[in-house]
N, C-alpha and C positions, 0 to 999 in steps of 0.2 A: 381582703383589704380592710383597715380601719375607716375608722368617720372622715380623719384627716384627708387619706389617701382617696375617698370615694371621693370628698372637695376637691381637692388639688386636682384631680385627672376626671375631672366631671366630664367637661368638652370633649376627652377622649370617648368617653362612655357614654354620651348621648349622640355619637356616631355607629349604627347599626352596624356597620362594617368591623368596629373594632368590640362595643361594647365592655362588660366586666370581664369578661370570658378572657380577650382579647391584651385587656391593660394589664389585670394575670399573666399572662403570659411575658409583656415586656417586665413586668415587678419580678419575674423569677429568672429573669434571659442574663446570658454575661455575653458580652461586645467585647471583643479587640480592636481595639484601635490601633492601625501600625502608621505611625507616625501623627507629629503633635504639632505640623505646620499650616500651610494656608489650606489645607483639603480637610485636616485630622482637625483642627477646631471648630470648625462650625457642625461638623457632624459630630463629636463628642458633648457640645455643648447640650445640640437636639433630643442624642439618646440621654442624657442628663435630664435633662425638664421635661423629655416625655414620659420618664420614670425606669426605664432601664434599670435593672437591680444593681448589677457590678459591670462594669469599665474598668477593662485594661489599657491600659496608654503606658505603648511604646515608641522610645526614640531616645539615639543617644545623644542629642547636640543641647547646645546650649542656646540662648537664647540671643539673636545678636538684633541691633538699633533698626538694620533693614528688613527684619522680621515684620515688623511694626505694622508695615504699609497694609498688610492682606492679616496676619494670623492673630486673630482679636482673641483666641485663647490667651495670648500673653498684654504687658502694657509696659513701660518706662523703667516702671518699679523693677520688673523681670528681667531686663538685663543682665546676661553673665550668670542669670540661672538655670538649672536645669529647665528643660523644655513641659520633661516629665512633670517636676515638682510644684512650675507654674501653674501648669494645666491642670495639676490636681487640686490648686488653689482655687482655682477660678472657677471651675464642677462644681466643687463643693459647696459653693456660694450660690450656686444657679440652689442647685436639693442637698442636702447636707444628708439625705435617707441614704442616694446612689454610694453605693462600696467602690472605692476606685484604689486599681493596685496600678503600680503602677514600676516602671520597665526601662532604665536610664544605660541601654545601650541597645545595639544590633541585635533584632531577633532572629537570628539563626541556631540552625540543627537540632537536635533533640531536643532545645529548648522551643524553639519555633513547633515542632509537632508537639510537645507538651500544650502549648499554650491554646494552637489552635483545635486539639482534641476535646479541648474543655469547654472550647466555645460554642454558644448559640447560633453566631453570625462571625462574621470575619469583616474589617471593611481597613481592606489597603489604602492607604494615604500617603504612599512613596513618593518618593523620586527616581526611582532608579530599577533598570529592568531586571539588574538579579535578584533585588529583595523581589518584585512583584513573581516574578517565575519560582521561588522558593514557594515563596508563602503561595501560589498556586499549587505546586506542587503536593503542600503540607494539606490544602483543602482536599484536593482529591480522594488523596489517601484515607483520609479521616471522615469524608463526607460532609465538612460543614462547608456552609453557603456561604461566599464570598460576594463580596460589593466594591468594585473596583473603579476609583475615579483617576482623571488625570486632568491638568491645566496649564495649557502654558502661553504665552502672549495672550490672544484672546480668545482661544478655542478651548474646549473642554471637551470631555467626551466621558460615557458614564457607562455600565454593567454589570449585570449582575451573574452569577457563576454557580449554579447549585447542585455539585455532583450526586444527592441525594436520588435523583433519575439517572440512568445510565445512558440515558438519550439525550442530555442535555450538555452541550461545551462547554468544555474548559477553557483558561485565558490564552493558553498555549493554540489551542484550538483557533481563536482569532489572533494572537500575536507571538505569531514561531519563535522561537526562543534562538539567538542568532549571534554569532561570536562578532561579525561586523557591523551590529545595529548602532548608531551615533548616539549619545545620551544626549539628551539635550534638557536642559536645567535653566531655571528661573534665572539663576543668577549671572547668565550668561545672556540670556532670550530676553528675558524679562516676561511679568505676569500682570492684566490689570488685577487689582485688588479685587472688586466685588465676583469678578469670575468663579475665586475661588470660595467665597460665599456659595454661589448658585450651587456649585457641583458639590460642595461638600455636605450642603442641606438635603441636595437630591439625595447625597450618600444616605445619610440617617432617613429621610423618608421610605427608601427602599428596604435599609435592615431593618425596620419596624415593620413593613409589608412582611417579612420574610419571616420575622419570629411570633408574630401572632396571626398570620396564615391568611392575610386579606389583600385585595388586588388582584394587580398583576405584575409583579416582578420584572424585573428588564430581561431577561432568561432568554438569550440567543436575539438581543436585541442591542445594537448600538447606538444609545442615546449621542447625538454631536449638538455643540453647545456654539451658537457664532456669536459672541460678547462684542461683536466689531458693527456685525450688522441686525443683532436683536433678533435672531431665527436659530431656532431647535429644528434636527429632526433625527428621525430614527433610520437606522439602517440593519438589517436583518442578515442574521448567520447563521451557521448550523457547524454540527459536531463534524469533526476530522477523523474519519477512519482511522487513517494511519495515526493518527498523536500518540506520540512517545509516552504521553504523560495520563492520559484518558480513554486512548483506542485501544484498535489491535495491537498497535507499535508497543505498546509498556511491555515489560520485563514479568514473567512468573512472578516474581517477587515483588514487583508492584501490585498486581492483581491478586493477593493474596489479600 
């Protein structure tokens, strides 16, 4: 690190837990971000100013007026812009060092296992259960540690996924992947606004545990978030034998 960077990330580095060792490690880490809405903004904003080297931010939509309420990555100005291109504005303004590429549609298939092979961390910010079962999928495979939040009305609930141990579950593992599961979306449900503040700071609090190696990780732990009545708590999993995607159940050719 330079003189600049020992200033700017002092408070990181006068925490024994993280130190220079530590702030290293997120100056050299690259984050995916999948999606750039109420979860994907406050956690990109966080791996941005805690110094995170490169951010990927993915997502294809645009940017529309009811966005406003919760995803403070974007503002007025942003309307009708990509989601991508706002949010890479708005990074770069927090640290202008962070390298942000940045990914103006659906990451799926070989793109999706390109992207998340190269990552340090992974942290889902979807809406939707076949992106998150994909890009579970794509962690397994490849072994990077995944951070997976969710929010809707007032409940949140938060995880972290690090196929790096062979003992540790996958997202399939707590949420079977299932042809008749109901989507259920913001813009149906509705979301309060700061909820997705809380879960998606928790996000980035967790991939910075996770790439410079301090804590404890949420790893077989389900954090629940109650925005209605002001109470967290955790609730405890473990791995599925059978999981198609992690167990016994995968395919030779998964396990390969």
């Amino acid at each position: 690190m330079n003189d600049d960077q020992l200033l700017r990330y002092s408070r990181h580095i006068l925490l024994p837990e993280i130190d220079v060792d530590g702030q290293s490690a997120l100056l050299a880490a690259r984050a995916l971000v999948v999606g750039a809405g109420g979860l994907g903004s406050p956690a990109a904003m966080y791996l941005a100013s805690a110094g995170v080297g490169e951010i990927v931010l993915c997502d294809g939509d645009t940017v529309d007026l009811t966005n406003l309420q919760r995803q403070i990555l974007h503002t007025e100005a942003s309307v009708g812009r990509p989601k991508v291109d706002s949010g890479r504005d708005t990074l770069l303004r927090l640290n202008g060092e962070t390298r942000i590429t940045t990914l103006a549609h659906r990451l799926q298939g070989d793109e999706l296992d390109e992207q998340v092979a190269q990552a340090s961390v992974v942290l889902d910010c979807s809406d939707n259960f076949a992106t998150r079962h994909a890009i579970n999928r794509a962690c397994v495979a490849h072994r990077t540690p995944l951070v997976s939040g969710a929010a809707i009305r007032f409940a949140g609930q938060l995880s972290v996924f690090d196929p790096r141990s062979p003992d540790n579950p996958c997202y399939h593992c707590l949420f079977p992947e299932a042809d008749d599961v109901e989507e259920v979306r913001c813009a149906v449900m509705g979301v309060f606004a700061p909820l997705t503040g809380i879960v998606g700071s928790m996000q980035a609090a967790e991939a910075l545990k996770v790439i410079a190696g301090f804590g404890s990780p949420l790893v077989g732990r389900l954090l629940l978030v109650d925005g209605l009545g002001g109470e967290m708590r955790t609730v405890r999993y473990g791995r599925d034998p059978s999981c198609p995607v992690c167990g016994e159940g995968r395919s030779a050719a998964q396990q390969e």
